[in-house]
PDB file of N, CA, C, O and CB in Angstrom:
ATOM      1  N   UNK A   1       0.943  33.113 -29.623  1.00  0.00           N
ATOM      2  CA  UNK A   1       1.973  32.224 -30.129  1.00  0.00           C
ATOM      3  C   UNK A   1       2.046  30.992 -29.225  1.00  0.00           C
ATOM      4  O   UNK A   1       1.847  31.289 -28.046  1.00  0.00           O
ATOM      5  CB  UNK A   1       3.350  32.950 -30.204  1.00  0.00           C
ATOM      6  N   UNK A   2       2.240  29.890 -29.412  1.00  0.00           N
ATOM      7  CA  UNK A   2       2.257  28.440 -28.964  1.00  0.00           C
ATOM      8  C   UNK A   2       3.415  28.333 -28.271  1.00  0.00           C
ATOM      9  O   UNK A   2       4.487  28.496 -28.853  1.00  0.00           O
ATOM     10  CB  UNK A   2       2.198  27.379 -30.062  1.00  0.00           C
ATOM     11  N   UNK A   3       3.346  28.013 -26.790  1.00  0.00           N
ATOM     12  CA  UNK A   3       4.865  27.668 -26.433  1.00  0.00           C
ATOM     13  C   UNK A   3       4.215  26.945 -24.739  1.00  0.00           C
ATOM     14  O   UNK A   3       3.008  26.983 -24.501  1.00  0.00           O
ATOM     15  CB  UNK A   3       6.270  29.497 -26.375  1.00  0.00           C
ATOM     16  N   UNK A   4       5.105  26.406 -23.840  1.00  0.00           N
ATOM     17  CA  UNK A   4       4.795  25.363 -23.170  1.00  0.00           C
ATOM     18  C   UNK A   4       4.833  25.811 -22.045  1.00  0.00           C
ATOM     19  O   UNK A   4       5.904  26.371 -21.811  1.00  0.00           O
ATOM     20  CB  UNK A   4       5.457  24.310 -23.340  1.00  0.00           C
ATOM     21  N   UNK A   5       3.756  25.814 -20.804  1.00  0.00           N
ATOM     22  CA  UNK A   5       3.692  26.657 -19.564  1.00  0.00           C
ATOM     23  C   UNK A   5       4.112  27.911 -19.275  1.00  0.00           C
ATOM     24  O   UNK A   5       4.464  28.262 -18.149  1.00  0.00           O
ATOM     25  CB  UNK A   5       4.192  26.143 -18.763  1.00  0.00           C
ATOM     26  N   UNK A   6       4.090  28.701 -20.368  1.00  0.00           N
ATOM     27  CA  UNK A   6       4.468  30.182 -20.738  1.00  0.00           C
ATOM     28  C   UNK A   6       3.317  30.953 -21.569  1.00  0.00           C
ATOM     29  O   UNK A   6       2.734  30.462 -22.535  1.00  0.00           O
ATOM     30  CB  UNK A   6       5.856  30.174 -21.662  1.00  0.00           C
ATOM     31  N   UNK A   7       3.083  32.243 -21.035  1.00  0.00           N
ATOM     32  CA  UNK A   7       1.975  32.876 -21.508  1.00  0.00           C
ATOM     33  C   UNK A   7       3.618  33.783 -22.614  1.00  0.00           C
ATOM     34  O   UNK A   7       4.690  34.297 -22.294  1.00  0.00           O
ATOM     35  CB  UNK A   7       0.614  33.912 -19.988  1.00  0.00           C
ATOM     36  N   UNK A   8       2.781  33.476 -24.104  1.00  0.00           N
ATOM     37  CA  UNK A   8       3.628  34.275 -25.024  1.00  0.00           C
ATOM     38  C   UNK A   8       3.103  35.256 -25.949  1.00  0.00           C
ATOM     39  O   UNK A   8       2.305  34.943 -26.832  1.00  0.00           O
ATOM     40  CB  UNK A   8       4.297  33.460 -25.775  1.00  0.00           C
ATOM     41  N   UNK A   9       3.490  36.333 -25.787  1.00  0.00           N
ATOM     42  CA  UNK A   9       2.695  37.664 -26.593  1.00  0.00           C
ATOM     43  C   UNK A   9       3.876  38.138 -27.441  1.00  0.00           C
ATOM     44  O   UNK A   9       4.945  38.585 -27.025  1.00  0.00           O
ATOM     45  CB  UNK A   9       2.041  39.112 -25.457  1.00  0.00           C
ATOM     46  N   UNK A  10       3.328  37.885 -29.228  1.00  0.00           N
ATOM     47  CA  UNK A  10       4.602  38.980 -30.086  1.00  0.00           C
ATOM     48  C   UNK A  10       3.771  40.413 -30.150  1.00  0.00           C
ATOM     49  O   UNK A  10       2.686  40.397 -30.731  1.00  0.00           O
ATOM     50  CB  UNK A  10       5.101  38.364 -32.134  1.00  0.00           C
ATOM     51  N   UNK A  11       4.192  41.505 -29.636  1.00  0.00           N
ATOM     52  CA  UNK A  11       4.187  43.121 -29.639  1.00  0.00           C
ATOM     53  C   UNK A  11       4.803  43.743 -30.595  1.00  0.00           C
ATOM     54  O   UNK A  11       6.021  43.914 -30.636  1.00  0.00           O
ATOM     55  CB  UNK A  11       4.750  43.706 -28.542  1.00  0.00           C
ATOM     56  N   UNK A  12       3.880  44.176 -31.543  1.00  0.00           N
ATOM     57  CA  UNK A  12       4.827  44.689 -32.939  1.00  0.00           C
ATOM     58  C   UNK A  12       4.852  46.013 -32.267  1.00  0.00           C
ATOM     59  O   UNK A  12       4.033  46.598 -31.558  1.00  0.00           O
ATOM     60  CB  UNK A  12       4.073  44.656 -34.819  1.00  0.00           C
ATOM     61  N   UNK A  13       6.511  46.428 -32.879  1.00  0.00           N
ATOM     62  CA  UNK A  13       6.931  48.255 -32.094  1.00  0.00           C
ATOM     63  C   UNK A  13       7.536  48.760 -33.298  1.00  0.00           C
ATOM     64  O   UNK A  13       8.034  48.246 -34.300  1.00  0.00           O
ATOM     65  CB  UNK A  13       8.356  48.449 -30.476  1.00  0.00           C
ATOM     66  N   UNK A  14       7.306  50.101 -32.820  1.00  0.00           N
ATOM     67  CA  UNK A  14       7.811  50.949 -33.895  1.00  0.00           C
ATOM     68  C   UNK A  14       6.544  51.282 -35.097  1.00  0.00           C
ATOM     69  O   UNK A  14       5.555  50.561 -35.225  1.00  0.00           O
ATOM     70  CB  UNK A  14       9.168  50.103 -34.581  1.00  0.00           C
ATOM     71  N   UNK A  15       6.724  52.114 -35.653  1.00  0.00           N
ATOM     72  CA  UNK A  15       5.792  53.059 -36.426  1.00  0.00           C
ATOM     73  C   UNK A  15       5.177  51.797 -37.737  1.00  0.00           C
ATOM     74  O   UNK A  15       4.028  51.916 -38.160  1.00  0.00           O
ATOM     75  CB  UNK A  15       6.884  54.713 -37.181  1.00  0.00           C
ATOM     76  N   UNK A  16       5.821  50.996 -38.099  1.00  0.00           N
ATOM     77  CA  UNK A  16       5.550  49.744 -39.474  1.00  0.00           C
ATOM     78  C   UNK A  16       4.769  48.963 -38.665  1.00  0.00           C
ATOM     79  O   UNK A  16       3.663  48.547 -39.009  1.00  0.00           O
ATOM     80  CB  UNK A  16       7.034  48.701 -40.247  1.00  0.00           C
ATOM     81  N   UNK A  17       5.576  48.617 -37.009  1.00  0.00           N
ATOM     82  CA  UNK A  17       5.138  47.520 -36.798  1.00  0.00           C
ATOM     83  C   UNK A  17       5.806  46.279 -37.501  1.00  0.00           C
ATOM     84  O   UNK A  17       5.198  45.215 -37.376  1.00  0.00           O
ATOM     85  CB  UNK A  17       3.926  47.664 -37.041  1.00  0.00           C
ATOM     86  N   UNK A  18       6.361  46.277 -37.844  1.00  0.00           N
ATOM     87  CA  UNK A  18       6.948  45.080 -38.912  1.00  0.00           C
ATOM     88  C   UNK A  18       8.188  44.372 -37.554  1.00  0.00           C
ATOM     89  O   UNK A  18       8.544  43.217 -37.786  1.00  0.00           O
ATOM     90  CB  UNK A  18       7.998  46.019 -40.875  1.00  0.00           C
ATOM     91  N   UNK A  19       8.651  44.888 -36.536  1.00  0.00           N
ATOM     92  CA  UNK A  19       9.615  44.485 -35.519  1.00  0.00           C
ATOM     93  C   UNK A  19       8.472  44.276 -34.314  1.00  0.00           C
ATOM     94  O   UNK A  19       7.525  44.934 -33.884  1.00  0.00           O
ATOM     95  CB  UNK A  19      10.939  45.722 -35.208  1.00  0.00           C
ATOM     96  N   UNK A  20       9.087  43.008 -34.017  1.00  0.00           N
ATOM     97  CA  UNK A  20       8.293  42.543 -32.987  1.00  0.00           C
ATOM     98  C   UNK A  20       9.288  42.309 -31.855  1.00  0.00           C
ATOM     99  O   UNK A  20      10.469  41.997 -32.007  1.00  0.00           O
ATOM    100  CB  UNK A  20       7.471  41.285 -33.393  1.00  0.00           C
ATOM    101  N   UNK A  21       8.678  42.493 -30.750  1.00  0.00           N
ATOM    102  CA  UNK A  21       9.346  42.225 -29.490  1.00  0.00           C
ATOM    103  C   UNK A  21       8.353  40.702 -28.994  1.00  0.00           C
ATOM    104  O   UNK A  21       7.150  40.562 -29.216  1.00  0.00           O
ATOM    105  CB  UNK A  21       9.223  43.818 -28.294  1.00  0.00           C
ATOM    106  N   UNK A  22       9.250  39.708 -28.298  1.00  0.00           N
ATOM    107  CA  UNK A  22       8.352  38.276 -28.079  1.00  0.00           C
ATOM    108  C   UNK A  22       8.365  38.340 -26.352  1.00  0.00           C
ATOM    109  O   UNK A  22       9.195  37.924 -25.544  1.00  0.00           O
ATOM    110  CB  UNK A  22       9.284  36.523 -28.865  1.00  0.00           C
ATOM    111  N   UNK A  23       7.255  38.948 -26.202  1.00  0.00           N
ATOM    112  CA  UNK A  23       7.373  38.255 -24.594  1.00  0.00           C
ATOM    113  C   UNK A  23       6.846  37.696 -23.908  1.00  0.00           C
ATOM    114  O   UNK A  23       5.629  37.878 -23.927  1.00  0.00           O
ATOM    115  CB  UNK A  23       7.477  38.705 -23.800  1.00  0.00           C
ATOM    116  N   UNK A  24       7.322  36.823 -23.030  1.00  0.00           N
ATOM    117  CA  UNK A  24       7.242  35.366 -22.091  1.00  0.00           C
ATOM    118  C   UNK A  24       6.601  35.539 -20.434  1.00  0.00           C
ATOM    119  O   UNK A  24       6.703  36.711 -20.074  1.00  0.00           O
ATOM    120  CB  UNK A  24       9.044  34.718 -21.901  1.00  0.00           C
ATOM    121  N   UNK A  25       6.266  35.054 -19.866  1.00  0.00           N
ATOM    122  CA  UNK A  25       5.597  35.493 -18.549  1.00  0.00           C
ATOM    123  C   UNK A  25       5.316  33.804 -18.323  1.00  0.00           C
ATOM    124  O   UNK A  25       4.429  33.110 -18.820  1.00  0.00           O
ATOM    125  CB  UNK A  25       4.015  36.783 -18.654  1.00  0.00           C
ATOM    126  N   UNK A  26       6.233  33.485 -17.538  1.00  0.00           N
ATOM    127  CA  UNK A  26       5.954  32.438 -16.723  1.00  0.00           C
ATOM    128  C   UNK A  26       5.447  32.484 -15.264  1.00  0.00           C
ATOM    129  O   UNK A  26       5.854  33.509 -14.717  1.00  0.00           O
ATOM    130  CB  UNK A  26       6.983  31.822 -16.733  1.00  0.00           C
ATOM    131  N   UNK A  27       4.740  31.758 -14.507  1.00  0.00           N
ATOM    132  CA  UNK A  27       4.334  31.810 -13.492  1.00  0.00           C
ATOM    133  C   UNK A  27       4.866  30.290 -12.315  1.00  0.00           C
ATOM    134  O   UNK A  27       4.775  29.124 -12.697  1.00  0.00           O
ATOM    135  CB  UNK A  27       2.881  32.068 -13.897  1.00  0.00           C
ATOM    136  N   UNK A  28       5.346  30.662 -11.031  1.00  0.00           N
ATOM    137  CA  UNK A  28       5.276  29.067 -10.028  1.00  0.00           C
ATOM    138  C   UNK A  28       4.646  29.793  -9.161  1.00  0.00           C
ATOM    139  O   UNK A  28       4.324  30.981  -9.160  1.00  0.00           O
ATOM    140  CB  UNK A  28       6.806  28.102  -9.312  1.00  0.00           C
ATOM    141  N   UNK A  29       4.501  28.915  -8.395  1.00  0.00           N
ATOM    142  CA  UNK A  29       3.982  28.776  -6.872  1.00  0.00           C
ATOM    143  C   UNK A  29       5.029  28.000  -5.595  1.00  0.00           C
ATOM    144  O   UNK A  29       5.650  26.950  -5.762  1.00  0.00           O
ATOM    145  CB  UNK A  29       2.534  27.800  -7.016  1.00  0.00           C
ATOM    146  N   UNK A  30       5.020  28.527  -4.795  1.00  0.00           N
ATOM    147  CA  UNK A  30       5.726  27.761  -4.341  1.00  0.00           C
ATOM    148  C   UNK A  30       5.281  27.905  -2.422  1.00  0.00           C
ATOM    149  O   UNK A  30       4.319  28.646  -2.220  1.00  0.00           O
ATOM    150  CB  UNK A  30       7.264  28.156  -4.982  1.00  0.00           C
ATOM    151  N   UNK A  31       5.598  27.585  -1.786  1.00  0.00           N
ATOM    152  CA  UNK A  31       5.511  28.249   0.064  1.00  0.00           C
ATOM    153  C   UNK A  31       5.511  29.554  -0.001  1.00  0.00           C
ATOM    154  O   UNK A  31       4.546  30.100   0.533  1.00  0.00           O
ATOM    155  CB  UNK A  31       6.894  27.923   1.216  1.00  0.00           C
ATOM    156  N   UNK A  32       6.656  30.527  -0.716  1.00  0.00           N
ATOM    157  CA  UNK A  32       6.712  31.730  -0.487  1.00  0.00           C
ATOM    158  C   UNK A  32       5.466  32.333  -1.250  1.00  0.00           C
ATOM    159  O   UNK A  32       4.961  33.308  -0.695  1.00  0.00           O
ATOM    160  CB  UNK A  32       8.032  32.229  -0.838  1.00  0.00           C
ATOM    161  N   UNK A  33       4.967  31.970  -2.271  1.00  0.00           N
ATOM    162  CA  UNK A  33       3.630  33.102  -3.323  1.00  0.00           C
ATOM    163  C   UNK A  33       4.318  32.791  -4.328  1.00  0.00           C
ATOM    164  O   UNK A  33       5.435  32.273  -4.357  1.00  0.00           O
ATOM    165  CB  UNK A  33       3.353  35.117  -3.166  1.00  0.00           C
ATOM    166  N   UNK A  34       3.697  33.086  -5.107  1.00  0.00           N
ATOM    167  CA  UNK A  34       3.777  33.641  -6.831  1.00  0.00           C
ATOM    168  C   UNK A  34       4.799  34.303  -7.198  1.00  0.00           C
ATOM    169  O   UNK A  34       4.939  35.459  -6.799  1.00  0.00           O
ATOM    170  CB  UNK A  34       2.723  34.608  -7.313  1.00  0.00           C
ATOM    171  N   UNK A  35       6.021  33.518  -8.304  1.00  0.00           N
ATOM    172  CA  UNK A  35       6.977  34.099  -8.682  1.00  0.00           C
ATOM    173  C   UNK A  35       6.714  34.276  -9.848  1.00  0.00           C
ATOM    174  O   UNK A  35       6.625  33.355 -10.660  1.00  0.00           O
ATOM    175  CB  UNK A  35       8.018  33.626  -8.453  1.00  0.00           C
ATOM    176  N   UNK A  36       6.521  35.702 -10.165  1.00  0.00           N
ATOM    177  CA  UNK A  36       6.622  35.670 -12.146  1.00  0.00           C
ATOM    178  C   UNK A  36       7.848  35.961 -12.655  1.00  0.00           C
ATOM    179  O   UNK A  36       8.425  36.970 -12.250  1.00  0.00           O
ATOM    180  CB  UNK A  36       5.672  36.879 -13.037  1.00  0.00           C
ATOM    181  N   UNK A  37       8.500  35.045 -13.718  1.00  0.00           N
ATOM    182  CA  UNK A  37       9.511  35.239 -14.685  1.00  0.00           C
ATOM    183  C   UNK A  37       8.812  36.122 -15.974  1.00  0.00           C
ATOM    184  O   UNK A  37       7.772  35.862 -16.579  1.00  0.00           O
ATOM    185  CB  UNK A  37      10.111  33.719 -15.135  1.00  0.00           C
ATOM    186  N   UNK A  38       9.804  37.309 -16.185  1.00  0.00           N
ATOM    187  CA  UNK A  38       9.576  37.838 -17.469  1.00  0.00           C
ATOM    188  C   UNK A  38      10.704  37.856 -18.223  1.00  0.00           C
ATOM    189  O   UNK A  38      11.701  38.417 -17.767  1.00  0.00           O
ATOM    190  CB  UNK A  38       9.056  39.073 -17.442  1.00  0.00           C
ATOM    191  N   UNK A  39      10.737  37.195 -19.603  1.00  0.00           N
ATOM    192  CA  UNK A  39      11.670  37.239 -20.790  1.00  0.00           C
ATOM    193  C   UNK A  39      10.977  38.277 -21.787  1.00  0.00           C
ATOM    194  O   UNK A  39       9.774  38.504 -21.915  1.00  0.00           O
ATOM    195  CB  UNK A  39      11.883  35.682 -21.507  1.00  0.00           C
ATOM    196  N   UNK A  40      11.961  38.791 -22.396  1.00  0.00           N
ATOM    197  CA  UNK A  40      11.399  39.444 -23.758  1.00  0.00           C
ATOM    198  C   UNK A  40      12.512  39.394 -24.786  1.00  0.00           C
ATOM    199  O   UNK A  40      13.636  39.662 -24.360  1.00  0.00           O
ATOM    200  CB  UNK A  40      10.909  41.062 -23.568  1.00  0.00           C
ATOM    201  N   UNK A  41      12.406  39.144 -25.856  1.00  0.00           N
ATOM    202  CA  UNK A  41      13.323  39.081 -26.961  1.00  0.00           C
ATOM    203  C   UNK A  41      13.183  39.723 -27.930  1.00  0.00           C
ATOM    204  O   UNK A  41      12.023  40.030 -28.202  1.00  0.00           O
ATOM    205  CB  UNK A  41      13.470  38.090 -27.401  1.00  0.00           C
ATOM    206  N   UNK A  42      14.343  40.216 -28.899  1.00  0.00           N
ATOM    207  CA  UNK A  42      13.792  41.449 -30.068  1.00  0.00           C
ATOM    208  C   UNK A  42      15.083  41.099 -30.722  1.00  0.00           C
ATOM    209  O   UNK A  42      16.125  40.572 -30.332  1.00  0.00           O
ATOM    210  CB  UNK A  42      13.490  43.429 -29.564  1.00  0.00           C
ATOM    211  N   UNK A  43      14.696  41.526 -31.732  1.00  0.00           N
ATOM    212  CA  UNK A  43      15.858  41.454 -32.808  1.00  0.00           C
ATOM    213  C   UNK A  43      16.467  42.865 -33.320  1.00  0.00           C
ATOM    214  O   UNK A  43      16.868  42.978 -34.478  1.00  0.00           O
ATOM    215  CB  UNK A  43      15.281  40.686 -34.124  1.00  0.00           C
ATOM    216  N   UNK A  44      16.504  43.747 -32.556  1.00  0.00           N
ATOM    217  CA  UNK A  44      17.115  45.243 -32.726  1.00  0.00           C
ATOM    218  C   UNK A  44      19.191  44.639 -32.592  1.00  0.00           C
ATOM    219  O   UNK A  44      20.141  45.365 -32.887  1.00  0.00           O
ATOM    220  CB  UNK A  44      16.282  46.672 -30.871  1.00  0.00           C
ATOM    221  N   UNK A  45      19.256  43.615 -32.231  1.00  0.00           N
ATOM    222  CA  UNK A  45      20.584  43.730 -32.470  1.00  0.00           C
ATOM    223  C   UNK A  45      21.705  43.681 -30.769  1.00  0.00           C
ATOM    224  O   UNK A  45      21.311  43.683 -29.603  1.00  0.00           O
ATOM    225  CB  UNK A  45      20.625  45.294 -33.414  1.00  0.00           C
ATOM    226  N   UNK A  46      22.741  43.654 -31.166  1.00  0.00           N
ATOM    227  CA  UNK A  46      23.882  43.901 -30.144  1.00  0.00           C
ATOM    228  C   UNK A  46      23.703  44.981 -29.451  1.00  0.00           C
ATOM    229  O   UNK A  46      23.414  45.170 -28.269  1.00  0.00           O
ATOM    230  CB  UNK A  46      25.172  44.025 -30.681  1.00  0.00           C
ATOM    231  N   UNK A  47      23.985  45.925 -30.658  1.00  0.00           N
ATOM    232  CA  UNK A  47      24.640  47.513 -30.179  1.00  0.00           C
ATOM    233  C   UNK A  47      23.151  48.387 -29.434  1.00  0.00           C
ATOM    234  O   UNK A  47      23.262  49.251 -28.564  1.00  0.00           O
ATOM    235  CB  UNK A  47      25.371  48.642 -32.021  1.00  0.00           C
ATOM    236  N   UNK A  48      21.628  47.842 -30.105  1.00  0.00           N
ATOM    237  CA  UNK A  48      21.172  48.337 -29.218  1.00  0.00           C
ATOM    238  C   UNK A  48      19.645  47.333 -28.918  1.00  0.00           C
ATOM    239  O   UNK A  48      19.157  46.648 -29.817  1.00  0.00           O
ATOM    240  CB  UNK A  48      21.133  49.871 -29.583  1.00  0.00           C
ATOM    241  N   UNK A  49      19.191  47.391 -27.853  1.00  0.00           N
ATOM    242  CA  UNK A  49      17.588  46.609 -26.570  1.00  0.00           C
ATOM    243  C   UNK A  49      17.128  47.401 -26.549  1.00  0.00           C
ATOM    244  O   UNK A  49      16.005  46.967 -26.803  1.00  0.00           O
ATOM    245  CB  UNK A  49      17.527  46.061 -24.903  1.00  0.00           C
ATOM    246  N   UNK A  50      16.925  49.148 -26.361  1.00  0.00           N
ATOM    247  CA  UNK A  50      16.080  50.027 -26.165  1.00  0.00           C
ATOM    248  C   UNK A  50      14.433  49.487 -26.098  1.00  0.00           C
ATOM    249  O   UNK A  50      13.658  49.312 -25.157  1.00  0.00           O
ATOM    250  CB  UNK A  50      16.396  50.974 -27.200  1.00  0.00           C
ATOM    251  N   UNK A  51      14.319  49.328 -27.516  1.00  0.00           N
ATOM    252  CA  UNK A  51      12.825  49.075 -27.516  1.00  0.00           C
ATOM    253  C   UNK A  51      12.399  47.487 -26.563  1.00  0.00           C
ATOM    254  O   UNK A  51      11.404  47.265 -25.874  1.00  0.00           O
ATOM    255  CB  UNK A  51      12.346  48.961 -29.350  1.00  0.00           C
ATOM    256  N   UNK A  52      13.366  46.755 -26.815  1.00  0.00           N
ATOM    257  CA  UNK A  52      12.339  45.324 -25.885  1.00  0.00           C
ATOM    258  C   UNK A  52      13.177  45.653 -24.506  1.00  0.00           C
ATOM    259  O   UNK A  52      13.018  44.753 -23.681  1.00  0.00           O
ATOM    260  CB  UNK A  52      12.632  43.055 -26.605  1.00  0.00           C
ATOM    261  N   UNK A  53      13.687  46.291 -24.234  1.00  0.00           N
ATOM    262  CA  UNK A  53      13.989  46.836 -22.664  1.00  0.00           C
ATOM    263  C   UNK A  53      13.025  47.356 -22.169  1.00  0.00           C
ATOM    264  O   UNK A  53      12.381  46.932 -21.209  1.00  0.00           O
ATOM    265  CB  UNK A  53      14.999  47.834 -22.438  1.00  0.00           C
ATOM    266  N   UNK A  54      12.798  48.569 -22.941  1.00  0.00           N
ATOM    267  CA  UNK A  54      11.437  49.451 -22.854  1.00  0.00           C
ATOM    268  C   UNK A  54      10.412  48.802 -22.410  1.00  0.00           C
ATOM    269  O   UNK A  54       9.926  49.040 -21.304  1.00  0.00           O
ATOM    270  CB  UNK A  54      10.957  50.003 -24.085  1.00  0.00           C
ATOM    271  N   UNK A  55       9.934  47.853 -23.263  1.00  0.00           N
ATOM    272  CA  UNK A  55       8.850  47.293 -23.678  1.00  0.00           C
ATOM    273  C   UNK A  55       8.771  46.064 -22.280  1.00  0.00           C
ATOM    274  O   UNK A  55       7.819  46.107 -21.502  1.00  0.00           O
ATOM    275  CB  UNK A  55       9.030  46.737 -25.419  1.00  0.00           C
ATOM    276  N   UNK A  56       9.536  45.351 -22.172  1.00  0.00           N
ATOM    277  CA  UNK A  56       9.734  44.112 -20.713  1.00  0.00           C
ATOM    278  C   UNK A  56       9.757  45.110 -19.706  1.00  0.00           C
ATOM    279  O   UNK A  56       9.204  44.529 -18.772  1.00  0.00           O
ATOM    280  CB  UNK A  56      11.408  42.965 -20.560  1.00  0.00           C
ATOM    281  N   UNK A  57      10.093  46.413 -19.251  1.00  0.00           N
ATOM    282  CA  UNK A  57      10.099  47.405 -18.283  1.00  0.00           C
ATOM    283  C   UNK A  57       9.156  47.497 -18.020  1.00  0.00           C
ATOM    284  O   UNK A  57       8.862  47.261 -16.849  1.00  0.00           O
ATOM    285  CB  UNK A  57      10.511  48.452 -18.421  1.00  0.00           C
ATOM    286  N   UNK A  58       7.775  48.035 -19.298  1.00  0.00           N
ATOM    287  CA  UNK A  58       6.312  48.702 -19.147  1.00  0.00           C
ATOM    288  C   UNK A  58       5.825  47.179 -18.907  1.00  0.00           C
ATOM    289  O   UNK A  58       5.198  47.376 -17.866  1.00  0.00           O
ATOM    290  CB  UNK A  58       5.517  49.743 -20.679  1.00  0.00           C
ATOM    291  N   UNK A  59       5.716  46.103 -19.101  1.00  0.00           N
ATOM    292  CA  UNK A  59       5.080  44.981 -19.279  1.00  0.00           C
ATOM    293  C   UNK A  59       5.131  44.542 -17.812  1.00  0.00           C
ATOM    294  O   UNK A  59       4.015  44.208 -17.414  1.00  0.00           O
ATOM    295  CB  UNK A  59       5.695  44.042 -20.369  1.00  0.00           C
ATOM    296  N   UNK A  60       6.330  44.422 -16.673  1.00  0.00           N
ATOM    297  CA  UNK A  60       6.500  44.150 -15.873  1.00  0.00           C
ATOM    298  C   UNK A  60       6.037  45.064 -14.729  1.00  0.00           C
ATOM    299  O   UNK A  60       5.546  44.520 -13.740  1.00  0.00           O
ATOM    300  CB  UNK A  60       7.455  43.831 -16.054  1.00  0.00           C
ATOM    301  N   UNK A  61       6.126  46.146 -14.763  1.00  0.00           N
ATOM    302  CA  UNK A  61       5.600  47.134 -13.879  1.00  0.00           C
ATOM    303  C   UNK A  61       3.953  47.402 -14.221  1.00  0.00           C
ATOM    304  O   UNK A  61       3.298  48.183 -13.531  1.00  0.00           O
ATOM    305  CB  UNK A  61       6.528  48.503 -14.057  1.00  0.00           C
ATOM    306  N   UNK A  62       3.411  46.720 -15.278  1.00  0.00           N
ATOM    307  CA  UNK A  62       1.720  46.584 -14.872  1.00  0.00           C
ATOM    308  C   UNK A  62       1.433  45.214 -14.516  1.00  0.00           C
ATOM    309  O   UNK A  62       0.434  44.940 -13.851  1.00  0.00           O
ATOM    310  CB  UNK A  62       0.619  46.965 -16.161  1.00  0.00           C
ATOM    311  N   UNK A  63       2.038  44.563 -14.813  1.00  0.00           N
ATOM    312  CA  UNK A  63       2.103  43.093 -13.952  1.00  0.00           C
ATOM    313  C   UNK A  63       2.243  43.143 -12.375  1.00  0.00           C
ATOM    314  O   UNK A  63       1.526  42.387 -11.719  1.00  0.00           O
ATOM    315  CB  UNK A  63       3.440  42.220 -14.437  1.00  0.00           C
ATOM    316  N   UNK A  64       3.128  43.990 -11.729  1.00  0.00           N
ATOM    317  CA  UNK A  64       3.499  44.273 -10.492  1.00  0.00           C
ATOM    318  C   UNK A  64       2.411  45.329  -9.807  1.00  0.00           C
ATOM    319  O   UNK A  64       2.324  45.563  -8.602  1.00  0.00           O
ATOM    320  CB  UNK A  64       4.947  44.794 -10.568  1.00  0.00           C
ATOM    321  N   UNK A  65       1.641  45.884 -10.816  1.00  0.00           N
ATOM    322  CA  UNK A  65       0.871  46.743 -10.118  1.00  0.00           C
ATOM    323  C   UNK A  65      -1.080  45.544  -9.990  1.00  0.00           C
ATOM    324  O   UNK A  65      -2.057  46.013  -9.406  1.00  0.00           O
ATOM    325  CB  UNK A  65       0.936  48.616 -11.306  1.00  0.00           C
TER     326      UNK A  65
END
């Protein structure tokens, strides 16, 4: 997906696949090293994030590894 100094991946979840989770991975530099920002967005609603919680959780901890 197209978006501006951001690496952007839509992750279809769930058994259809038809719900996508959108997530973002920005990168700086700075004196200290490499800071990565991770966003993820989903449209599951208010009441529940489970799945793009889930999903920005697993995404970030293989990034970190």
């Amino acid at each position: 997906m197209p978006a501006n100094d951001v690496l952007r991946w839509a992750v279809p979840v769930g058994s259809t696949g038809l719900t996508q989770v959108v997530i973002d991975v920005a990168t700086t530099v700075d004196d200290g090293g490499v800071q990565v920002v991770l966003r993820a967005f989903g449209k599951e609603g208010l009441i529940t994030r489970h799945p793009t919680k889930q999903l920005a959780d697993q995404l970030l901890t293989a990034l970190e590894q």
